[in-house]
PyMOL Python script that loads the backbone (N, CA, C, O; Angstrom):
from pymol import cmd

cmd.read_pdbstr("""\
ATOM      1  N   UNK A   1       0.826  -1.177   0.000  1.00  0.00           N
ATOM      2  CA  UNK A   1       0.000   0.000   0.000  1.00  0.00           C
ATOM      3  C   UNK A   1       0.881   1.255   0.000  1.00  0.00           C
ATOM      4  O   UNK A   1       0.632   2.139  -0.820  1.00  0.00           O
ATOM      5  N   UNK A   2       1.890   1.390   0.863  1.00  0.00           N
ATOM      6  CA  UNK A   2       2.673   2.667   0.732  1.00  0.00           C
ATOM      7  C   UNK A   2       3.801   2.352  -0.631  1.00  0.00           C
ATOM      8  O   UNK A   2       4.275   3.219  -1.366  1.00  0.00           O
ATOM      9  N   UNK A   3       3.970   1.353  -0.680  1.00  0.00           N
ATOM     10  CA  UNK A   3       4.403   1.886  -2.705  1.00  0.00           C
ATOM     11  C   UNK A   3       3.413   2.347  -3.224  1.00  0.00           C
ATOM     12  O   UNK A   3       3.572   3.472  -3.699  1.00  0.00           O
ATOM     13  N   UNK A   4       2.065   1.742  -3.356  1.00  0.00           N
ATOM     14  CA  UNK A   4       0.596   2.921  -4.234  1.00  0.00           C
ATOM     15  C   UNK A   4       0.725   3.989  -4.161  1.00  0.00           C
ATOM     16  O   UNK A   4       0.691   4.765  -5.116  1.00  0.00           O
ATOM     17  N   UNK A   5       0.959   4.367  -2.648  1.00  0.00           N
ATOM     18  CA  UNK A   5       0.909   5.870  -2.370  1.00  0.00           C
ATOM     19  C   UNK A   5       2.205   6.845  -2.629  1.00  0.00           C
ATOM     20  O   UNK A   5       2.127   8.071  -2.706  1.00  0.00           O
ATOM     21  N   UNK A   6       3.371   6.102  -2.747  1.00  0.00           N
ATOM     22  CA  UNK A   6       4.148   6.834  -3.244  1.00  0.00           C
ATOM     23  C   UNK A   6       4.460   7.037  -4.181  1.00  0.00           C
ATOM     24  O   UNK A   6       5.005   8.098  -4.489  1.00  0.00           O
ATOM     25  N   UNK A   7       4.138   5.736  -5.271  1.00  0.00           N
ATOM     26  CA  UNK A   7       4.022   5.375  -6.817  1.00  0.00           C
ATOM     27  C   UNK A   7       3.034   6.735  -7.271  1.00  0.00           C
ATOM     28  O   UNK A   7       3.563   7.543  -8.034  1.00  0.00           O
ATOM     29  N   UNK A   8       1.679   6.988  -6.837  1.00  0.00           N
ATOM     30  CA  UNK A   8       0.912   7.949  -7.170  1.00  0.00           C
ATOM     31  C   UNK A   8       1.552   9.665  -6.678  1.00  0.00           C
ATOM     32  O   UNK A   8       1.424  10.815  -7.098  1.00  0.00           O
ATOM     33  N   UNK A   9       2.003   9.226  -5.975  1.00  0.00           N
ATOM     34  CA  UNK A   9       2.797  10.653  -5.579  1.00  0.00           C
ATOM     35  C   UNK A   9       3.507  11.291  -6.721  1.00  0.00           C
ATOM     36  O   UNK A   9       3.274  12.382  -7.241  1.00  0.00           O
ATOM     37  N   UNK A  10       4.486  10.342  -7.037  1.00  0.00           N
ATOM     38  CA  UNK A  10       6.003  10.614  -7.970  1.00  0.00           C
ATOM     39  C   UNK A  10       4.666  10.863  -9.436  1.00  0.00           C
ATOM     40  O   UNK A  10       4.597  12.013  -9.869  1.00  0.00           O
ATOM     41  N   UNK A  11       4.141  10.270  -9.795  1.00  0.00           N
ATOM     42  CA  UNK A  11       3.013  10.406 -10.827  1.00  0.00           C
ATOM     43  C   UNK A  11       2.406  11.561 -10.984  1.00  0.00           C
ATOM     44  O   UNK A  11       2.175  11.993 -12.114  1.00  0.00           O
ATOM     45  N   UNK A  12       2.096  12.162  -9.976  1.00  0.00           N
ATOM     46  CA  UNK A  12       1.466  13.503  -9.807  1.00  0.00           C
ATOM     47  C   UNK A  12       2.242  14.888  -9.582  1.00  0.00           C
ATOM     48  O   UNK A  12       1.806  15.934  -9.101  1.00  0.00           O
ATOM     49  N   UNK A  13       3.688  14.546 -10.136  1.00  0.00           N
ATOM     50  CA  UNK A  13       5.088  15.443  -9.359  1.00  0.00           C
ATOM     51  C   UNK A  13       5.099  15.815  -8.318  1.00  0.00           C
ATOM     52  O   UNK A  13       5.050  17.042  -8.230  1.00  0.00           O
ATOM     53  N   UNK A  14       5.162  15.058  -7.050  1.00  0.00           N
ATOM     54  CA  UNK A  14       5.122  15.329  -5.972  1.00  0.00           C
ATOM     55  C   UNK A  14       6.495  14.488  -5.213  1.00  0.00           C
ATOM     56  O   UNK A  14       6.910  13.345  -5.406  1.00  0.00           O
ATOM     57  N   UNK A  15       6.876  15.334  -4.490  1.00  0.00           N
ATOM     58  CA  UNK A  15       8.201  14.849  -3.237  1.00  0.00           C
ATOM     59  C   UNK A  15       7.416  13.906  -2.368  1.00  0.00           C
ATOM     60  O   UNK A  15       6.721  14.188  -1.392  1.00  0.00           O
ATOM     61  N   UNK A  16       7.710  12.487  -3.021  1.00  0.00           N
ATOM     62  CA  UNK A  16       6.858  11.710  -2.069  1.00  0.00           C
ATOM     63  C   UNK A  16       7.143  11.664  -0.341  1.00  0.00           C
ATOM     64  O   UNK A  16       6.226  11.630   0.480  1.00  0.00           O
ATOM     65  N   UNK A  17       8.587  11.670   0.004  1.00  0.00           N
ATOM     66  CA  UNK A  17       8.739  12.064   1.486  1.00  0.00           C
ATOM     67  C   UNK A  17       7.863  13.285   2.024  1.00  0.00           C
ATOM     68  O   UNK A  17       7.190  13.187   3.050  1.00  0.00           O
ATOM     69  N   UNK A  18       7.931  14.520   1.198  1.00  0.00           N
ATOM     70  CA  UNK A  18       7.117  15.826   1.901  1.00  0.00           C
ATOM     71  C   UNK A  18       5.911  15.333   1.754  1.00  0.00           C
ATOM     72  O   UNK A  18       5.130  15.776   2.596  1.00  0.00           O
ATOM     73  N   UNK A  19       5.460  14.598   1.019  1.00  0.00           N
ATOM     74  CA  UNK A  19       4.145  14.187   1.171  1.00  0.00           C
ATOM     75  C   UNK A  19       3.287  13.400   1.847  1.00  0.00           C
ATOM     76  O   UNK A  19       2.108  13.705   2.027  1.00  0.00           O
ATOM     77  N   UNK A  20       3.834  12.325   2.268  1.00  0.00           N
ATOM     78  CA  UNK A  20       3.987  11.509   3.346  1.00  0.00           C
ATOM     79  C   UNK A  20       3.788  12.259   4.501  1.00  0.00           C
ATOM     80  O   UNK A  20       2.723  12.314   5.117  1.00  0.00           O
ATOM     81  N   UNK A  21       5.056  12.967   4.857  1.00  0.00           N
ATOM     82  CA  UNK A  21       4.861  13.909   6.086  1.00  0.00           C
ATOM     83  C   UNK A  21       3.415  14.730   6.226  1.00  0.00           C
ATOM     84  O   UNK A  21       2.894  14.625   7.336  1.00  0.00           O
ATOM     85  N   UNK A  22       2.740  15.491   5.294  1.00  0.00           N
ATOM     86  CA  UNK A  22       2.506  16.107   5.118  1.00  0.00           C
ATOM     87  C   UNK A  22       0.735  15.118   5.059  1.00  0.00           C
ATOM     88  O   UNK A  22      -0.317  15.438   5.612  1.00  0.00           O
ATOM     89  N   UNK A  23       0.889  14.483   4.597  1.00  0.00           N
ATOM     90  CA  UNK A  23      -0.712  13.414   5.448  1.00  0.00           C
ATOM     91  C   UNK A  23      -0.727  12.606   6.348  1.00  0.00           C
ATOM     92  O   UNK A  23      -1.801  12.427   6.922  1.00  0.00           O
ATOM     93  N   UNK A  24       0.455  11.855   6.768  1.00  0.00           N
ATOM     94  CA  UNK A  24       0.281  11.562   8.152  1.00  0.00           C
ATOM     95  C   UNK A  24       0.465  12.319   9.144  1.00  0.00           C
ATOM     96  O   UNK A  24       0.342  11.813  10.259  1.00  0.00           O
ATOM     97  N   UNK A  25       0.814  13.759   9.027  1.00  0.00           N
ATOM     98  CA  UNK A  25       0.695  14.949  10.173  1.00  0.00           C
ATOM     99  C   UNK A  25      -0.840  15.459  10.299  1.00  0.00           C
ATOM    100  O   UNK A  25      -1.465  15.487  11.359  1.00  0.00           O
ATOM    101  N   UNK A  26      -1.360  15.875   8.976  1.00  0.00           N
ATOM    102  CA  UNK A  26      -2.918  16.156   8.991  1.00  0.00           C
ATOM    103  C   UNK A  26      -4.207  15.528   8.632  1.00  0.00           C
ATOM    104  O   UNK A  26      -5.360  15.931   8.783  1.00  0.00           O
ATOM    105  N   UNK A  27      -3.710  14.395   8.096  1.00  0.00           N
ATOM    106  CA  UNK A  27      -5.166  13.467   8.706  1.00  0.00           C
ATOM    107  C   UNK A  27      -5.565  12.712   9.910  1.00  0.00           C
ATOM    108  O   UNK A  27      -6.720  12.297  10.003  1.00  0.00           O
ATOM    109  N   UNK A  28      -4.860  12.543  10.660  1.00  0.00           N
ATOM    110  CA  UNK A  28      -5.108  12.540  11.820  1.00  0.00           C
ATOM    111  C   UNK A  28      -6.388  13.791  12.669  1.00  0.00           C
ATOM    112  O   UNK A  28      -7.401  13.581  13.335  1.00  0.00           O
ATOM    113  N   UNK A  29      -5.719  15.027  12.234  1.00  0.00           N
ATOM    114  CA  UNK A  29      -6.416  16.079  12.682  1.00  0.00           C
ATOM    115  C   UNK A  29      -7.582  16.199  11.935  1.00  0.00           C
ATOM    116  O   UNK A  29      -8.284  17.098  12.399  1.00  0.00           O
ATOM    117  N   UNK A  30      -7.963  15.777  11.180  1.00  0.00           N
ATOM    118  CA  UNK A  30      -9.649  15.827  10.151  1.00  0.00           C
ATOM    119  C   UNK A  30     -10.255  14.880  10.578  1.00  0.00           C
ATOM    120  O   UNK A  30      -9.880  13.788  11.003  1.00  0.00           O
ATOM    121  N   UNK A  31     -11.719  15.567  10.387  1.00  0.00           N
ATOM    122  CA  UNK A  31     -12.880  14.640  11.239  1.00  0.00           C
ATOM    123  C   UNK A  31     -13.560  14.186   9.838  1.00  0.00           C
ATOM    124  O   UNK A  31     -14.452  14.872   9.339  1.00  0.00           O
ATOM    125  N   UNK A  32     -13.152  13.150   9.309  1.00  0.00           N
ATOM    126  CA  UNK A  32     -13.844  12.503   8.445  1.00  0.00           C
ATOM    127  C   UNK A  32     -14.883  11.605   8.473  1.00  0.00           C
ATOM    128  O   UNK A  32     -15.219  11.012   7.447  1.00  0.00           O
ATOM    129  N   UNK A  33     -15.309  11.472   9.294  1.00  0.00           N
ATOM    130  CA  UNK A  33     -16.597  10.829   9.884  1.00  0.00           C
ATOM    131  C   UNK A  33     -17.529  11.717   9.916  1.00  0.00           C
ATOM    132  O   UNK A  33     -18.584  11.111   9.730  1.00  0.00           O
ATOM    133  N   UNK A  34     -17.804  13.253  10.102  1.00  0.00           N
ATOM    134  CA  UNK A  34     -18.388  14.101  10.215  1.00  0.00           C
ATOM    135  C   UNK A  34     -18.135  14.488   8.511  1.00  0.00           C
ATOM    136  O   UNK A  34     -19.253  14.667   8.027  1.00  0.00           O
ATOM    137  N   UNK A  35     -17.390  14.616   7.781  1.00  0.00           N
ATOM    138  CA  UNK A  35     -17.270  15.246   6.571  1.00  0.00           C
ATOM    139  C   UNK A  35     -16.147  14.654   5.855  1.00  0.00           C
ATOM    140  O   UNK A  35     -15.021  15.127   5.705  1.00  0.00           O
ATOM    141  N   UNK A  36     -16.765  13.215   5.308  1.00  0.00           N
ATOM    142  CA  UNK A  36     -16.074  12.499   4.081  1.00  0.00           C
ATOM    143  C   UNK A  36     -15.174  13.204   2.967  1.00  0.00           C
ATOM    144  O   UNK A  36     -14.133  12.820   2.435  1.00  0.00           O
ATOM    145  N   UNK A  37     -16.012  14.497   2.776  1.00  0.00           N
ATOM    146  CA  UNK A  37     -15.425  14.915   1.524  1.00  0.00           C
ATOM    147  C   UNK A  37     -14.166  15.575   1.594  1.00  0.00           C
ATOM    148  O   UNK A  37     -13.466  15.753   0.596  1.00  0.00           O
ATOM    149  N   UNK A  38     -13.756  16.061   3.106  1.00  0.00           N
ATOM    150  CA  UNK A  38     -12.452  16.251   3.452  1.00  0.00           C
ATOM    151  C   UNK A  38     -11.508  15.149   3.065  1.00  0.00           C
ATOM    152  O   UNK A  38     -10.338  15.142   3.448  1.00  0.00           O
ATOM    153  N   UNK A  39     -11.959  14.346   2.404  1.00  0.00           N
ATOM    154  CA  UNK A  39     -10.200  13.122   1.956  1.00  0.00           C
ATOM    155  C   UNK A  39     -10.280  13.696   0.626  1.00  0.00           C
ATOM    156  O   UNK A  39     -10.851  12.740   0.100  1.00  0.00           O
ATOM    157  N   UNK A  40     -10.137  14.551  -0.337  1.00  0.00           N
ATOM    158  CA  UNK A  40     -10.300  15.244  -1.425  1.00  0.00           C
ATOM    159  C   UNK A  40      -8.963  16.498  -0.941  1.00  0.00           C
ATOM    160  O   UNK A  40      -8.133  16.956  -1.726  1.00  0.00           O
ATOM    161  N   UNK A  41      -9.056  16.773   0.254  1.00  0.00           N
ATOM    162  CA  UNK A  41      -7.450  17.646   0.404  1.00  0.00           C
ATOM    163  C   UNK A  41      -6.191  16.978  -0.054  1.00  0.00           C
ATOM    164  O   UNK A  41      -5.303  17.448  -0.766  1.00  0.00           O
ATOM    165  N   UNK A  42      -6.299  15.587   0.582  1.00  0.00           N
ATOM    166  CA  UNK A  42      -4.882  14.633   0.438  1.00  0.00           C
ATOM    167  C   UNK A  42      -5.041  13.772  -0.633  1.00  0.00           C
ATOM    168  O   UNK A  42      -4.299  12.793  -0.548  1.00  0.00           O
ATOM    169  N   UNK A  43      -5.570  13.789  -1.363  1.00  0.00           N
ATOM    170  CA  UNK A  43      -5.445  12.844  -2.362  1.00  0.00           C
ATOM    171  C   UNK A  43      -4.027  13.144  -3.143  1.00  0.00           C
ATOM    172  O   UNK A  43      -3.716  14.323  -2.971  1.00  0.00           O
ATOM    173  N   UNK A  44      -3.223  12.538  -3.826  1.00  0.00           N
ATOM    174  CA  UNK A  44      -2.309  12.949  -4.475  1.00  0.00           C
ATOM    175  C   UNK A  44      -2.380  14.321  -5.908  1.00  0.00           C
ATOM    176  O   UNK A  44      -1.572  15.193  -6.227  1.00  0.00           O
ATOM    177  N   UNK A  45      -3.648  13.959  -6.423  1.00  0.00           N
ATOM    178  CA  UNK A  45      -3.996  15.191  -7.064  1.00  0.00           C
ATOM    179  C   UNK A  45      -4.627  16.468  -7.252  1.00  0.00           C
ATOM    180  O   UNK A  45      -4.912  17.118  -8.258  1.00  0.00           O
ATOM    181  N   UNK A  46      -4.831  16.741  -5.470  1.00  0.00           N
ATOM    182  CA  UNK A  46      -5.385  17.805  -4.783  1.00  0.00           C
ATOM    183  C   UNK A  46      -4.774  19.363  -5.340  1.00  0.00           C
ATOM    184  O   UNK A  46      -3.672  19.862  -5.114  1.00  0.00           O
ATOM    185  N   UNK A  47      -5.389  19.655  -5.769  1.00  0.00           N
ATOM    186  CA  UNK A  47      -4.906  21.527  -5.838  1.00  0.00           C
ATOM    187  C   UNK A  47      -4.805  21.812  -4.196  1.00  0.00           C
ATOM    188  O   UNK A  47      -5.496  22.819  -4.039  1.00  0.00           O
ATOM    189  N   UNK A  48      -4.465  21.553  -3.366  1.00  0.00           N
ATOM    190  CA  UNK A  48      -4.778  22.206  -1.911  1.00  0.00           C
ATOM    191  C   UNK A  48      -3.997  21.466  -1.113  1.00  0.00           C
ATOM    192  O   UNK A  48      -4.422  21.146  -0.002  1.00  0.00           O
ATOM    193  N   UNK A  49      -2.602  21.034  -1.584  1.00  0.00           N
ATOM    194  CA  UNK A  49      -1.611  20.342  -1.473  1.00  0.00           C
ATOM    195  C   UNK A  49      -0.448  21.807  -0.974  1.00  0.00           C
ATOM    196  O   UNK A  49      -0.455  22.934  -1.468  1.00  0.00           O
ATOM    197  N   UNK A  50       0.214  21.419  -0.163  1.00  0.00           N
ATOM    198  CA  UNK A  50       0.993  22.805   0.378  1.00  0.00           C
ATOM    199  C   UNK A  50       2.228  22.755  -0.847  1.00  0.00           C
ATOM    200  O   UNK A  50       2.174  21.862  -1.692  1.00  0.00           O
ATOM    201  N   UNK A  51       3.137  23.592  -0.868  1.00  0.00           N
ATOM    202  CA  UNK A  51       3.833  24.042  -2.343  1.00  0.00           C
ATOM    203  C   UNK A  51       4.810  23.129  -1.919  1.00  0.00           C
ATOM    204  O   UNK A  51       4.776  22.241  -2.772  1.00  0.00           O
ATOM    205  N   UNK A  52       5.563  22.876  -1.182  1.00  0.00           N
ATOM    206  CA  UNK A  52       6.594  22.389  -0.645  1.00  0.00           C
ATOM    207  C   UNK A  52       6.398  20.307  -1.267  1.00  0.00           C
ATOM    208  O   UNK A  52       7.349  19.562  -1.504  1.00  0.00           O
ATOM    209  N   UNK A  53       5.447  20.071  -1.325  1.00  0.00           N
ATOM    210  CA  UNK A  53       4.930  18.965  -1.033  1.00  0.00           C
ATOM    211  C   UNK A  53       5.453  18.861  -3.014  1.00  0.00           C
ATOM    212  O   UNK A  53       5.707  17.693  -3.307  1.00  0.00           O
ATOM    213  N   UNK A  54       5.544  19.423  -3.705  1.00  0.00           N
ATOM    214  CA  UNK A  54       5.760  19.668  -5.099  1.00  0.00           C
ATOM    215  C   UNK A  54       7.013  19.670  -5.801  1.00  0.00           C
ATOM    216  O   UNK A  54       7.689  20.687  -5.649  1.00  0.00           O
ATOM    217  N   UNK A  55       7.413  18.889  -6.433  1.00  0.00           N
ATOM    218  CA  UNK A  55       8.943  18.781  -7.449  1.00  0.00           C
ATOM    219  C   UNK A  55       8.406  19.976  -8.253  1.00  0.00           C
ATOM    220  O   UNK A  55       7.319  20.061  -8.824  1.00  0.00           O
ATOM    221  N   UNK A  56       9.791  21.244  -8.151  1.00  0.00           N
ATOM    222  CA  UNK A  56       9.992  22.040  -9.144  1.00  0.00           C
ATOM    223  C   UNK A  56      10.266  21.805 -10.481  1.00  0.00           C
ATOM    224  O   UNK A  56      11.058  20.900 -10.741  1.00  0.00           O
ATOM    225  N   UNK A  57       9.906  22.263 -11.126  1.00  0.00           N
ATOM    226  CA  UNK A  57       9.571  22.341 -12.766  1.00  0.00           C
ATOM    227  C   UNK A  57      10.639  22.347 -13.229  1.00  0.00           C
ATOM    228  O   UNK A  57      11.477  23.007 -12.615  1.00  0.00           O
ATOM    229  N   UNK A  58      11.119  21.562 -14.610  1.00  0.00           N
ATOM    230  CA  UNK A  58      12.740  21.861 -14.828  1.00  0.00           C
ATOM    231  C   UNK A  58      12.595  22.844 -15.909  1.00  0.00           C
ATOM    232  O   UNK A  58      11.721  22.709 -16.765  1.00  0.00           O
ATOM    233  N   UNK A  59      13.548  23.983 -15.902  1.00  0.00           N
ATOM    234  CA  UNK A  59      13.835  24.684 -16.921  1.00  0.00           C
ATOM    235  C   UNK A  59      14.285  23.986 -17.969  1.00  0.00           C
ATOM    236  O   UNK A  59      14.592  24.566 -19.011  1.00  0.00           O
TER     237      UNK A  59
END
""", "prot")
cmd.dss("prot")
cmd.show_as("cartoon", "prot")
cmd.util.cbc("prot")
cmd.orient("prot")
């Protein structure tokens, strides 16, 4: 399962370590039982992904 999730990471240009960090720090803190549609932040192809979490563009 965490190759899926990192496999989809690198897929979506994303620093799969910052990303990692970066949902097991804040899903914990979301009440998804109260509001499902909050797993739509962390998905790997979220616009609402912090910048850091992102491989820079190559010139």
């Amino acid at each position: 399962m965490i190759y899926s999730v990192v496999t989809t990471a690198r897929n979506n240009n994303l620093k799969p370590y910052n990303y990692l960090v970066y949902i097991l720090k804040q899903m914990p803190n979301t009440d998804f039982i109260n509001h499902p549609e909050l797993i739509e932040k962390f998905v790997p192809w979220s616009k609402e992904l912090p910048a850091d979490c992102y491989k820079q563009e190559k010139a």
